[in-house]
N, C-alpha and C positions, 0 to 999 in steps of 0.2 A: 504493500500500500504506500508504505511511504517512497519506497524507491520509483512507483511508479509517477507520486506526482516530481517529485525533484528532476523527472523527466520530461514530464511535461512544461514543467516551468524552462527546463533547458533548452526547449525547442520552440515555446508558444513567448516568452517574454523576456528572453536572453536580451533584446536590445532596445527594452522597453527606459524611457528617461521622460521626465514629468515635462510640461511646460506647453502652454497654449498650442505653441507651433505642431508639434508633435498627435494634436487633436482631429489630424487630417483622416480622412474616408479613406479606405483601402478595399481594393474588389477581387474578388479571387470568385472561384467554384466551387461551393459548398462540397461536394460529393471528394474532388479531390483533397481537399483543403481537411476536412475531417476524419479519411480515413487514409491520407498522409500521415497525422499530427497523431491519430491515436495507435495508428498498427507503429509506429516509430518508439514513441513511447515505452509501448506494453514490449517490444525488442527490446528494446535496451535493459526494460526493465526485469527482466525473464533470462537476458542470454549474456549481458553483463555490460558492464561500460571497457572505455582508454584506460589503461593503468597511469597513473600521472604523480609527480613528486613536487610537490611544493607547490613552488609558483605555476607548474605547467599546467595546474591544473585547467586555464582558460586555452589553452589551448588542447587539451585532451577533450572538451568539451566540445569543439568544434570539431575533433575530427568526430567524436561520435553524433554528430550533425550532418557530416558529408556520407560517412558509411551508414545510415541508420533511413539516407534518403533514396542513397543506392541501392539496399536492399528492397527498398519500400516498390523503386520503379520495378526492379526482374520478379518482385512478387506478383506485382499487379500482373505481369505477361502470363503467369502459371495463372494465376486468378480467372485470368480470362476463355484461361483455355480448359478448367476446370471441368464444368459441367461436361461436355463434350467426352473430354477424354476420362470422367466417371462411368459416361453410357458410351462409352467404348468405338466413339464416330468420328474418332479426329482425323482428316486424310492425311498422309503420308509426312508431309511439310509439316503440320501442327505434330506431329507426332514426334518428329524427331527435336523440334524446338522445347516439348512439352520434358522428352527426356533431359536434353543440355540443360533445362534448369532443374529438374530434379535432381541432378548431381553438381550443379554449383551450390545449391543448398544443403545438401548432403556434406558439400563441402568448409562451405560456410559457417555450418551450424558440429559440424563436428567435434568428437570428443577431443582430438591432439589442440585445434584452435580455443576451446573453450579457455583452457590451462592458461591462456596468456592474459585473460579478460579479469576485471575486477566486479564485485558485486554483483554476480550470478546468482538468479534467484533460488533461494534452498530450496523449492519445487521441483526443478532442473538437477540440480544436483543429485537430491535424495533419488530422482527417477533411474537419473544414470546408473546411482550406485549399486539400486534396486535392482534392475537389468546385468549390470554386472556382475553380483552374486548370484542371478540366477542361469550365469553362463549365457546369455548372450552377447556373441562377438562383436568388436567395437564397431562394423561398418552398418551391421543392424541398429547399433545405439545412434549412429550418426542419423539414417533414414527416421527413427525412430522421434529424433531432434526435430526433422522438419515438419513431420505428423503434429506432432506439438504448436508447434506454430501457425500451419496451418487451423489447427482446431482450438487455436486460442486468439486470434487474431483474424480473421477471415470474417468473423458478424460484426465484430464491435464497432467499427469506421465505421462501414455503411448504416449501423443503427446509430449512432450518434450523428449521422446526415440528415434521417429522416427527425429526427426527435426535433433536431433546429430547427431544421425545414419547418416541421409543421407547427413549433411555438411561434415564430416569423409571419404563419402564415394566420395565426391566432392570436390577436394583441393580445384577447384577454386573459390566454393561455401565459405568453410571456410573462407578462407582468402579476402574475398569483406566483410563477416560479422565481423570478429575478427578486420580487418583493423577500420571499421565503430562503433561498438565498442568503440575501443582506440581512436580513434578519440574523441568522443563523452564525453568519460572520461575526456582528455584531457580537452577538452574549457570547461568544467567544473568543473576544480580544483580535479578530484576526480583518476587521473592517479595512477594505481598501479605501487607500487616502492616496492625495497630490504628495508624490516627493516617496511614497511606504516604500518599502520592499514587497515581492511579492506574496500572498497570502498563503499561509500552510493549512490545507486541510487535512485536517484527522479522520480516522474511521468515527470519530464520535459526533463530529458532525454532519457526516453522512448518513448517519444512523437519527437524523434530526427535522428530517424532510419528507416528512410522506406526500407533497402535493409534487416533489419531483419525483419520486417513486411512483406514484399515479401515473404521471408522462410516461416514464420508461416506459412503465405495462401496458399503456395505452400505445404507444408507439409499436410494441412488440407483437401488439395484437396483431394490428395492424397489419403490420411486414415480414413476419417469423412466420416462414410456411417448411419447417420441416416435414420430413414420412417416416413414419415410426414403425420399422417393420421387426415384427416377431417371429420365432419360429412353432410351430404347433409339435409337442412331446409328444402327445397320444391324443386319437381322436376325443374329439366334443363337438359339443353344439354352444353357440354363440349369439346371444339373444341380444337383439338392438332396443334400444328407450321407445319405438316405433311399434315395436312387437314383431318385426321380423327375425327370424331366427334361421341361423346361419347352418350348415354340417361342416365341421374344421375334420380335416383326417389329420394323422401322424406325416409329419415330412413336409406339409403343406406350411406357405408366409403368407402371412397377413401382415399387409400395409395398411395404416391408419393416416388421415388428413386431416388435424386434427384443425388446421386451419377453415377449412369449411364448415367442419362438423362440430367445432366448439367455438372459435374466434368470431367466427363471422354469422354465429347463429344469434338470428336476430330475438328469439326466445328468450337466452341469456343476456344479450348486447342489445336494448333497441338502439336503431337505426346505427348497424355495426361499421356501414363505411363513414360514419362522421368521425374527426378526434373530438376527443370529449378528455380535456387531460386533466380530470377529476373524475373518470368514472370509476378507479377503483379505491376511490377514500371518502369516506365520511367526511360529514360537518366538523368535525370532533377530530380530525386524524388519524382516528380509526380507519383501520382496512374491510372494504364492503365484503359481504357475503351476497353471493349469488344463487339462483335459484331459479330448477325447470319445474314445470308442473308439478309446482310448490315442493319441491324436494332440492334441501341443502346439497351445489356440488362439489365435490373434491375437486375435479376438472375444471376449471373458467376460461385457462389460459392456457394454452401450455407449447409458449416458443422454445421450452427445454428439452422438450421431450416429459419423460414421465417413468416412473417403476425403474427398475435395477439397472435399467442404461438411459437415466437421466442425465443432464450436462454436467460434468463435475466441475467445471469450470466456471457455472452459471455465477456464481458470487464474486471472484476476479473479475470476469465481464462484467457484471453491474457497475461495481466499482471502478473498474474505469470507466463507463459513460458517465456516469453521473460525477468524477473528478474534473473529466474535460468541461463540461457541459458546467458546474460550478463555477471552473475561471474562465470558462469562456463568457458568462453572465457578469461574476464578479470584474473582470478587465475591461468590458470593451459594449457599447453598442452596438445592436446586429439589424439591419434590415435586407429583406428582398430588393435587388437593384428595380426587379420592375414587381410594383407590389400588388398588379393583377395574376401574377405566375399561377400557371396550372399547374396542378399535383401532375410532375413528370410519370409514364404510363414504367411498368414492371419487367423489367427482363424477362419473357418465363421461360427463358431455359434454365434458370437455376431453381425452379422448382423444386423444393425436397431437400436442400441443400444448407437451410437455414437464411440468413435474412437477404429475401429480394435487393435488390438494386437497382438503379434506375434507369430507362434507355438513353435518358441525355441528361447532364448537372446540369445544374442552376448558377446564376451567378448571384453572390450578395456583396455587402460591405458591410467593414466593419470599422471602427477608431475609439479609440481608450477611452472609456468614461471619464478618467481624471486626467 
């Protein structure tokens, strides 16, 4: 937590300096701009920083700003070519590009290079070690590195896109979470001021926020279209809330949508394609309970998945959206450059894949509050 925001701060306010002039509008592409700034980050933060001595340290900081941006772009080339080469349709040319990055990552992220790195998260470590004592050789622990990565940095950017996106696209939205925020900063000494240094947030003040915690989940609803596929032990029958009932034999997979069948069911959610970035809290702060044909459900949401192979990751990812998305409230003014913008439409080839993305970014701006 902590390493990840000191990472953040290293990449989003490294050249930040108080004074009028400096109150300028800046425009960039949301979609790039958020999940450059977070998948960099949660790197650095996971697979270690520059080892640096003394005084170097501003300059180990910058390289791990150069390398941590490099990686960011031949991520994105794998990224793109993801879906495709999951369902196994890349022609020939994507195929062999898909491999040369699989093994610069392999490369990148390996066991002999980690050694030289500082502040590698004990996540990473423990995993290696874990693997190592159970006799898996180190080129498998290397592949095993970039699995990681991908599975821990792959949602979190594109979710922290739309989450802007659509507070941006919602004053009233904005301004309940920026208020709540500052707030928050506040009764914990860490208020941004003209001239401060930048604000350190704790896990206790993110534990502080339920009306951005509502965003999240409402954003998640939204955009988290994983498929949740099981395998069948021995035959059964499989009874739906409808009353149709299913025959599962032995050997046979069931795929679950849970996207349609729970996020966007308008029983649970009315009116499910609106954001509503208060639907799932109370007056009070309270977290809602939902309900089908009046029966309390365990299920509301479920961009994680769900049972024995839910996200383990799911609470590192929260936490850094809601770190970014604090300083990026706490630093800076954000608007839509053009503030009739349509909700850009969904890639759907990455169906199933966990959080859509969008077929073209948006442009915004933004300039320091103080």
């Amino acid at each position: 937590m902590q390493a990840t925001m000191e990472n953040f701060q290293k990449l989003m306010l490294f050249n930040l300096s108080s004074g009028e002039e400096k109150r300028v509008w800046q425009e960039d592409s949301l979609f790039h701009y958020c999940y450059n700034i977070v998948f960099r980050a949660g790197y650095l933060a996971l697979y270690g920083t520059e080892p640096h001595q003394g005084a170097d340290k501003e300059k180990a900081n910058e390289q791990d700003r150069i390398h941590s941006n490099q990686v960011f772009h031949e991520f994105r080339k794998y990224d793109r070519l993801f879906p495709r080469l999951a369902y196994a349709v890349l022609p020939p040319k994507d195929k062999m590009e898909a491999e040369r990055l699989k093994r610069l990552f392999w490369s990148i992220l390996s066991v002999k290079k980690s050694w030289r790195k500082d502040n590698i998260s004990g996540w990473i470590s423990d995993q290696n070690q874990l693997l190592a004592e159970n006799g898996v050789p180190e080129y498998m622990r290397d592949r095993f590195m970039f699995m990681l990565l991908w599975a821990s940095q792959g949602n979190t950017g594109p979710t922290a896109f739309w989450l802007l996106f659509y507070l941006m696209k919602h004053p009233e939205a904005m301004k309940a979470v920026r208020e709540e925020v500052d707030k928050v900063s506040r009764e914990n000494g860490q208020e941004v001021k003209p001239g401060s240094p930048p604000i350190n947030i704790t896990r206790e003040m993110l534990n502080q926020t339920p009306i951005l915690d509502s965003a999240v989940e409402e954003t998640l609803r939204l955009v988290a279209a994983p498929i949740l596929v099981r395998a069948v032990l021995q035959d059964t029958s499989l009874k739906t809330s409808s009353g149709t009932e299913y025959t599962l034999r032995k050997g046979d997979r069931v795929a679950l949508f849970p996207h349609i069948s729970v996020q966007m069911n308008p029983e649970i959610h009315p009116e499910p394609h609106e954001f509503r970035y208060d639907r799932f809290v109370n007056p009070d702060g309270t977290k809602k309970d939902f309900y089908k044909n009046g029966k309390k459900l365990k299920y509301f949401n479920m961009p994680w998945g769900a049972g024995v192979s839910i996200c383990p990751g799911r609470f590192f990812a929260t936490a850094e959206i809601k770190l970014f998305v604090f300083l990026m409230l706490s630093h800076y003014d954000l608007e839509l450059v053009n503030r009739e913008e349509e909700i850009p439409a969904i890639d759907i080839s990455r169906w199933g894949f966990g959080t859509m993305q969008p077929v073209r970014d948006v442009r915004f701006r933004y300039r320091l509050r103080f």
